[in-house]
N, C-alpha and C positions, 0 to 999 in steps of 0.2 A: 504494500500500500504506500509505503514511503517512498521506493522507487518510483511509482506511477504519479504521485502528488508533487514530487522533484520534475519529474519530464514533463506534466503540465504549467508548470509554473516558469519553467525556464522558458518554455516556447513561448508561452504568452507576454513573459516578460520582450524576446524578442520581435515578436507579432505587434508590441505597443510603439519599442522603437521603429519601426520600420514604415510606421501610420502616418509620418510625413517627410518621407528621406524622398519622395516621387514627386515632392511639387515643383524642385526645381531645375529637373533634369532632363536633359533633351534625351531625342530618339538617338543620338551616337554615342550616348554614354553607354556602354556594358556595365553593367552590375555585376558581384564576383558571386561565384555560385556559394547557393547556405547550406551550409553542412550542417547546421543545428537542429532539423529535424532526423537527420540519419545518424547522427550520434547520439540524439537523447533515444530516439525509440532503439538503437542497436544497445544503447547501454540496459533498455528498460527487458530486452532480449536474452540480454547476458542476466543478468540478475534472474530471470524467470527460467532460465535455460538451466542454470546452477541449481537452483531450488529445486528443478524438476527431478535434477541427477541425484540431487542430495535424497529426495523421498523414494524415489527407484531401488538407490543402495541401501536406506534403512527398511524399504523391506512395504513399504505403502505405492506399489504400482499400480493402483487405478487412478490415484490421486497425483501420481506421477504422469502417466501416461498426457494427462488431461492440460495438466502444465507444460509439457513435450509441446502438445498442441496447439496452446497458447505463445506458446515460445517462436516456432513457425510462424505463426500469425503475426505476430509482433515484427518476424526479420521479413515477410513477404510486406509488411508494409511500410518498414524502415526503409526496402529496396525501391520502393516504388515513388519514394523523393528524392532517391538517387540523383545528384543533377547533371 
């Protein structure tokens, strides 16, 4: 939960600065690509990926399995802000 309430709060925090960096920039400027959402959800990944391996090896694999699962989830939509 703490993982997940960290990678919300970081992105938003990002998301707030970025609400006026667009006003005064023309069409030639490039912007440099944001890696803050594929590092917070890859990290929220890792954490959840860990926990899953941790309950598998103590011996709770349904509750594992379901975390595996989540864990996927999480790196299939970390990749998908890949920039």
């Amino acid at each position: 939960m703490a993982a997940t309430f960290l990678v919300v709060i970081v992105l938003s925090v990002r998301a707030l600065g970025r609400m006026d960096a667009g006003a005064g920039q023309r069409a030639s400027n490039v912007l440099p690509p944001d890696w803050g959402p594929v590092v917070g959800f890859g990290a929220l990944a890792l954490v959840v990926g860990l926990t899953a391996v941790a309950l598998v090896w103590v011996g709770h694999r349904v509750i594992g399995a379901v975390q595996l699962t989540l864990c996927v989830v999480l790196i299939v939509h970390a990749l998908g802000f890949w920039p």
